[in-house]
KENUVEX-78716 format. One record per residue: residue number from 0; residue in one letter; x, y negated, z negated of N, C-alpha, C, O in turn. Coordinates in Angstrom, 3 decimals, always signed. Example, Ala and Ser with C-alpha at 12.3 -4.5 7.8 and 13.67 -1.06 7.14 Angstrom:
! residues 2
+-----+------+----------+----------+----------+----------+----------+----------+----------+----------+----------+----------+----------+----------+
:  nr : rest :       nX :       nY :       nZ :      caX :      caY :      caZ :       cX :       cY :       cZ :       oX :       oY :       oZ :
+-----+------+----------+----------+----------+----------+----------+----------+----------+----------+----------+----------+----------+----------+
:   0 :    a :  +13.190 :   +5.690 :   -7.800 :  +12.300 :   +4.500 :   -7.800 :  +13.200 :   +3.300 :   -7.800 :  +14.236 :   +3.319 :   -8.465 :
:   1 :    s :  +12.850 :   +2.250 :   -7.080 :  +13.670 :   +1.060 :   -7.140 :  +12.900 :   -0.030 :   -7.870 :  +13.409 :   -1.138 :   -8.039 :
+-----+------+----------+----------+----------+----------+----------+----------+----------+----------+----------+----------+----------+----------+
***
This chain:
! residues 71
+-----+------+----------+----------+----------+----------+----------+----------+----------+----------+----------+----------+----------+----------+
:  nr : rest :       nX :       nY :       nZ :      caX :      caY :      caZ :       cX :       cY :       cZ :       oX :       oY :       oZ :
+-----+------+----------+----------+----------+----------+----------+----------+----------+----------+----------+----------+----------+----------+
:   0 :    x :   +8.511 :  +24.935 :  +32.675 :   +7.763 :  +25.056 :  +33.892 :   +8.254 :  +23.958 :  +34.831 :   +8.029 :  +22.751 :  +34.746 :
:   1 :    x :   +8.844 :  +24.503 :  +35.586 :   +9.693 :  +23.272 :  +36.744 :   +8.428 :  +23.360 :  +37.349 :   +7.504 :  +24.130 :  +37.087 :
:   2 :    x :   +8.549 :  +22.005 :  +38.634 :   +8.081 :  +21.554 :  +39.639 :   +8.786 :  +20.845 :  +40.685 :   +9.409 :  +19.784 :  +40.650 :
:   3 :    x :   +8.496 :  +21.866 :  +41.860 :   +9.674 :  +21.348 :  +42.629 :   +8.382 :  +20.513 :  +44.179 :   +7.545 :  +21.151 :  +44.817 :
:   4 :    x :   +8.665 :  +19.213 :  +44.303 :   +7.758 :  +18.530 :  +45.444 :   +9.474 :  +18.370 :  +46.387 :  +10.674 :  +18.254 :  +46.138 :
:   5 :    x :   +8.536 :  +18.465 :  +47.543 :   +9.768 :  +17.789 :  +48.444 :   +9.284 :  +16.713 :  +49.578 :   +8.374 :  +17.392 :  +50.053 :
:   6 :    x :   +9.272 :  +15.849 :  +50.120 :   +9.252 :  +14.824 :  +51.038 :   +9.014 :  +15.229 :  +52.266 :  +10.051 :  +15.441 :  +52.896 :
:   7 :    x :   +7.845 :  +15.454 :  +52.957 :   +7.464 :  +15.804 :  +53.765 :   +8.437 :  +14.741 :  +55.196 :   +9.403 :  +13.989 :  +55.064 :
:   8 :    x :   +7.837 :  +15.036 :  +56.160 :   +8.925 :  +14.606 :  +57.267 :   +7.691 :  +13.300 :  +58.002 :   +6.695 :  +13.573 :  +58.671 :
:   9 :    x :   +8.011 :  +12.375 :  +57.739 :   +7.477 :  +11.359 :  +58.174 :   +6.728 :  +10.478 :  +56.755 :   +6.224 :   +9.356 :  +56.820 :
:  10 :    x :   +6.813 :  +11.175 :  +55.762 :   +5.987 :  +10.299 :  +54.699 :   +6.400 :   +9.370 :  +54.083 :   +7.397 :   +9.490 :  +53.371 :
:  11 :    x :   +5.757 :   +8.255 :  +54.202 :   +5.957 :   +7.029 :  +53.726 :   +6.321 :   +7.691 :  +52.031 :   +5.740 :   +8.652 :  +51.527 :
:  12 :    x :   +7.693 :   +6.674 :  +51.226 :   +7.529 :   +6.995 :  +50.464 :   +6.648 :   +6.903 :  +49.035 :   +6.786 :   +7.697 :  +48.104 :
:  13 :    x :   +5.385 :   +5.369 :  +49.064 :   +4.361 :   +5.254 :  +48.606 :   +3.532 :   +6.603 :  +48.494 :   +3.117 :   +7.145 :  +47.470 :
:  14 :    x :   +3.416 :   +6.959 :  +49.676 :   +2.350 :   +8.238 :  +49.713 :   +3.166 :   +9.499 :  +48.960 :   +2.502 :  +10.299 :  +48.301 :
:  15 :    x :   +4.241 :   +9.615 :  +49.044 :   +5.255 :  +10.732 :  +48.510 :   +4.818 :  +10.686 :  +46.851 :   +4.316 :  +11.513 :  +46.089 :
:  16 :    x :   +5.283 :   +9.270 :  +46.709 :   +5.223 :   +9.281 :  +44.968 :   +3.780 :   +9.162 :  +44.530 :   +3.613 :   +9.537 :  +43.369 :
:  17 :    x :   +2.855 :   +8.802 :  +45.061 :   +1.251 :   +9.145 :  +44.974 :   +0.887 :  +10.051 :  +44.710 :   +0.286 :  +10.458 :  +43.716 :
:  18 :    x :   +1.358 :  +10.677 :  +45.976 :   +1.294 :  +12.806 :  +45.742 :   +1.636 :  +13.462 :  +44.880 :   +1.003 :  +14.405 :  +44.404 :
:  19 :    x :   +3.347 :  +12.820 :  +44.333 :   +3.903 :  +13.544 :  +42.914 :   +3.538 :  +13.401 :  +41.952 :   +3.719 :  +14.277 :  +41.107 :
:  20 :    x :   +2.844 :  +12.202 :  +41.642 :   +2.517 :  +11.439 :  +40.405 :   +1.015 :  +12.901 :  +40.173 :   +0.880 :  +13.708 :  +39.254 :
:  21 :    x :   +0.268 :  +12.718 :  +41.270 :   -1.489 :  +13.911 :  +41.078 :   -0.856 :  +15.218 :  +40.560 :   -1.292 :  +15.690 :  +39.511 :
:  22 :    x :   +0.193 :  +15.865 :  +41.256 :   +0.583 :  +17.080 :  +41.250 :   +0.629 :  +17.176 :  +39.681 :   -0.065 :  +17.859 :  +38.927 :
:  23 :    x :   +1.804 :  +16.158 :  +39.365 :   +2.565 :  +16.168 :  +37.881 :   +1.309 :  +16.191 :  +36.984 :   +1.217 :  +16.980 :  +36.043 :
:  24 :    x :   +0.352 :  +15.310 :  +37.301 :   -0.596 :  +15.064 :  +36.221 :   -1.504 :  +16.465 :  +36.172 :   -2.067 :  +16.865 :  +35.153 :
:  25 :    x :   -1.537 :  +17.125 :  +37.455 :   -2.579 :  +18.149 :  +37.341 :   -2.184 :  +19.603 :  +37.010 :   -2.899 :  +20.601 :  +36.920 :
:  26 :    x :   -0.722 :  +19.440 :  +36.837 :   -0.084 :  +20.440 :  +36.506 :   +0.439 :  +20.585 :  +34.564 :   +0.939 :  +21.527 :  +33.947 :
:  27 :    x :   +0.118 :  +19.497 :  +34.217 :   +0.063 :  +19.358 :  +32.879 :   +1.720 :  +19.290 :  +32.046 :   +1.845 :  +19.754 :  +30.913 :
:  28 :    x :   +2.499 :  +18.870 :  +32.539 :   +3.707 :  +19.253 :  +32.689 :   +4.254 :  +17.933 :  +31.504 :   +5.001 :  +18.058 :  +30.533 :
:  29 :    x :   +3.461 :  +16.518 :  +32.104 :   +4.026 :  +15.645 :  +31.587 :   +3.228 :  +15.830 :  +29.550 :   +3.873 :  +15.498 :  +28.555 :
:  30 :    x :   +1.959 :  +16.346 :  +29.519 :   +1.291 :  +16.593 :  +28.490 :   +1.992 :  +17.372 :  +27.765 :   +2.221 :  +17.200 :  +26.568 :
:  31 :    x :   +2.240 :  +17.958 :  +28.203 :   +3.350 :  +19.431 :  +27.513 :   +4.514 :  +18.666 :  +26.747 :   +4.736 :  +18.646 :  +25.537 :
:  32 :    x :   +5.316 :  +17.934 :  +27.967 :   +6.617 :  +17.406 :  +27.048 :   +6.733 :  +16.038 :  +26.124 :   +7.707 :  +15.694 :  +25.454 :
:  33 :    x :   +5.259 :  +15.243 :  +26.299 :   +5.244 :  +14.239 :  +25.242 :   +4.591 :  +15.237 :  +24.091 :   +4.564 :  +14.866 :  +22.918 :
:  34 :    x :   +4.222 :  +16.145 :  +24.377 :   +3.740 :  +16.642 :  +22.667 :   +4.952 :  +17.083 :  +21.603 :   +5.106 :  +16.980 :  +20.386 :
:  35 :    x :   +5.865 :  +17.727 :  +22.909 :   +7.201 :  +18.668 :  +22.433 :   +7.933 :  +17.718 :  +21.516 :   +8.272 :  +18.075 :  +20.388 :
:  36 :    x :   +8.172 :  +16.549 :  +21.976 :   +8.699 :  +15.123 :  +21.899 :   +8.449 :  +14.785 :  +20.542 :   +9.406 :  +14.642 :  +19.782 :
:  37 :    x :   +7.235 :  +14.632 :  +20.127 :   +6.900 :  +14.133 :  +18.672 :   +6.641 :  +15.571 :  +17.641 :   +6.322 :  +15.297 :  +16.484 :
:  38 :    x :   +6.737 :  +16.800 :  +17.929 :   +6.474 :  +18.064 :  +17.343 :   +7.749 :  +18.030 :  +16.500 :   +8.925 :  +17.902 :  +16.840 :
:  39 :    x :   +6.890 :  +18.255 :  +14.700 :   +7.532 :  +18.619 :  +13.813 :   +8.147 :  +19.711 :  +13.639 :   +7.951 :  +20.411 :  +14.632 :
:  40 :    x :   +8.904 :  +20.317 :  +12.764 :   +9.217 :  +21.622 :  +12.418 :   +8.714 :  +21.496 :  +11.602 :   +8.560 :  +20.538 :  +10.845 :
:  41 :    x :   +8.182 :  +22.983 :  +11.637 :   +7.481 :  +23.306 :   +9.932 :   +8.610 :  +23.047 :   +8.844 :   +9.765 :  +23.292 :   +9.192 :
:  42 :    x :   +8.394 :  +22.598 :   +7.620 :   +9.303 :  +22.711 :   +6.701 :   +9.405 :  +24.013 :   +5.829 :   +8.652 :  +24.946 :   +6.109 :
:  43 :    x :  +10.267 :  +24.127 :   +4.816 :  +10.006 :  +25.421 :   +3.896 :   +9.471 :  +25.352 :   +2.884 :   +9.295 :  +24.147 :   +2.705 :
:  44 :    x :   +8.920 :  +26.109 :   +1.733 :   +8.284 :  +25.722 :   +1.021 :   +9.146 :  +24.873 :   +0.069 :   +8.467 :  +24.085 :   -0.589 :
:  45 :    x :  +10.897 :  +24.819 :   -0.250 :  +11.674 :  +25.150 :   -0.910 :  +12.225 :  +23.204 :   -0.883 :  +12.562 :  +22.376 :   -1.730 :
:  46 :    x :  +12.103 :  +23.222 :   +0.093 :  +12.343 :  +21.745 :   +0.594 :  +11.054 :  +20.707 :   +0.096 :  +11.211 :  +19.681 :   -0.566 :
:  47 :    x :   +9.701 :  +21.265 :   +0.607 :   +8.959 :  +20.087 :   +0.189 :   +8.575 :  +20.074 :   -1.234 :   +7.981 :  +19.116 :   -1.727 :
:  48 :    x :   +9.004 :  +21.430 :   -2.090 :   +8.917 :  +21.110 :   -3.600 :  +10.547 :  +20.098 :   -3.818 :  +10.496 :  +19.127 :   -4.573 :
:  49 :    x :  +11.466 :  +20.332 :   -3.329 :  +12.063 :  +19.223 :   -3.651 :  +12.252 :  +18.055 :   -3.566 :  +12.867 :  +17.324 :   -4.343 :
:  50 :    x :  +11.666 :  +17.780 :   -2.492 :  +10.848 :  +16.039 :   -2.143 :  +10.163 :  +16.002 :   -2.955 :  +10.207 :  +14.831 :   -3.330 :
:  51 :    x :   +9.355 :  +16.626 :   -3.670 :   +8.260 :  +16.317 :   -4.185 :   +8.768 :  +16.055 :   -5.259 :   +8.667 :  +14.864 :   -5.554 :
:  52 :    x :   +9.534 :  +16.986 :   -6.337 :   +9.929 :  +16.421 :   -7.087 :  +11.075 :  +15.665 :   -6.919 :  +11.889 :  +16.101 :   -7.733 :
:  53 :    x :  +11.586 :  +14.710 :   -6.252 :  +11.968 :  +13.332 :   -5.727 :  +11.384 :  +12.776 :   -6.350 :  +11.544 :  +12.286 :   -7.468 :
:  54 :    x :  +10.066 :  +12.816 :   -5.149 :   +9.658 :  +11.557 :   -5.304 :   +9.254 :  +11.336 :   -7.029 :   +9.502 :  +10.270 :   -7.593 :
:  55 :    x :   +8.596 :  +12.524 :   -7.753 :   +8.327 :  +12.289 :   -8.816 :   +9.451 :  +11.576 :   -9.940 :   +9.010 :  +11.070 :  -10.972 :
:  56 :    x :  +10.649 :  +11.582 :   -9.703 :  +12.033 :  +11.390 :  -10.221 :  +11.587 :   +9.436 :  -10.055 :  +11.450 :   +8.531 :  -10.879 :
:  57 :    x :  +11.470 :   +9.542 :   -8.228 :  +11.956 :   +7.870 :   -8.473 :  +10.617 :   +6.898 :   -9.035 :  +10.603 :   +5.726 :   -9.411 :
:  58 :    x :   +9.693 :   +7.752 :   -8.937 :   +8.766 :   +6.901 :   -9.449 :   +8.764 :   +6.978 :  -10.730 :   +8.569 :   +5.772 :  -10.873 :
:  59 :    x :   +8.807 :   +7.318 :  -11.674 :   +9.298 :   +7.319 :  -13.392 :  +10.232 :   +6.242 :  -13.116 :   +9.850 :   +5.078 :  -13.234 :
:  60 :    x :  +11.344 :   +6.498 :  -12.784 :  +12.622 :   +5.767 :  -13.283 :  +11.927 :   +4.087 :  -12.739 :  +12.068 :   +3.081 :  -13.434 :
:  61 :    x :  +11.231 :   +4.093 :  -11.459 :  +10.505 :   +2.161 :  -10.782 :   +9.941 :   +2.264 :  -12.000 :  +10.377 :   +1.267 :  -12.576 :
:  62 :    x :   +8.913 :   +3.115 :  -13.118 :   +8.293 :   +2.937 :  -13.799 :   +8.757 :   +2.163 :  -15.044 :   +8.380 :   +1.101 :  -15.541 :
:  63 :    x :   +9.608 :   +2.965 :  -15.344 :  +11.006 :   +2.544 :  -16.651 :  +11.409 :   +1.133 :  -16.881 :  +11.569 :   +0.447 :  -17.890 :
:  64 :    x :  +11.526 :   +0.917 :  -15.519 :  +12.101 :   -0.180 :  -15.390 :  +11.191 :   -1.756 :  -15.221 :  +11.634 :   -2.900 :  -15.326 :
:  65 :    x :   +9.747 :   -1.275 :  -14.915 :   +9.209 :   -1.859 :  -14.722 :   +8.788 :   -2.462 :  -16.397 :   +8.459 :   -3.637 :  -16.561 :
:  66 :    x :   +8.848 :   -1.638 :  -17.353 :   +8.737 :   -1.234 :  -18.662 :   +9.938 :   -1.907 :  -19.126 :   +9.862 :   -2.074 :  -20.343 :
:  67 :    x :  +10.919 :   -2.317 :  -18.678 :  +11.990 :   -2.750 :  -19.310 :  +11.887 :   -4.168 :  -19.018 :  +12.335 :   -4.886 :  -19.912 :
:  68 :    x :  +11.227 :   -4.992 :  -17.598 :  +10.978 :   -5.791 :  -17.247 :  +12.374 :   -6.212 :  -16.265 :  +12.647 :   -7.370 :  -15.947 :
:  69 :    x :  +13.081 :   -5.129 :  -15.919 :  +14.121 :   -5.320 :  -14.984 :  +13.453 :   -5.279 :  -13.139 :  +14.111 :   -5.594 :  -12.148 :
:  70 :    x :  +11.977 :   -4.788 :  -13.160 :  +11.386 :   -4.972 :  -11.922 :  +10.550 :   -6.152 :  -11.604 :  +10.046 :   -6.269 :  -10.487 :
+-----+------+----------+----------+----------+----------+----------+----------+----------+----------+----------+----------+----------+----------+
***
């Protein structure tokens, strides 16, 4: 969703960027693209069973070792 402001003919440019700043905010534009910004992708199911069993991997082996007294 563009937004196009243009500079009226005599406007101070304080008042210009005043004006753009309300527009932008009331047009929701800037809300939109900080969400886009931090938005995950869903993962697959296929992937987070394999993190998962990761993580289950490295925590045994910190365990092992902790057991061996090498931690």
């Amino acid at each position: 969703m563009a937004i196009t402001i243009k500079r009226r003919k005599g406007e101070n440019i304080t008042t210009f960027l005043n004006r753009a700043s309300k527009i932008i905010n009331r047009s929701g534009v800037l809300i939109e693209t900080r969400k886009k910004k931090y938005r995950l992708s869903p993962r697959n199911e296929r992937s987070e069973k394999l993190s998962a069993l990761h993580r289950i991997k490295v925590k045994k082996e910190i365990e092992d070792k902790r057991k061996k007294g090498l931690l």
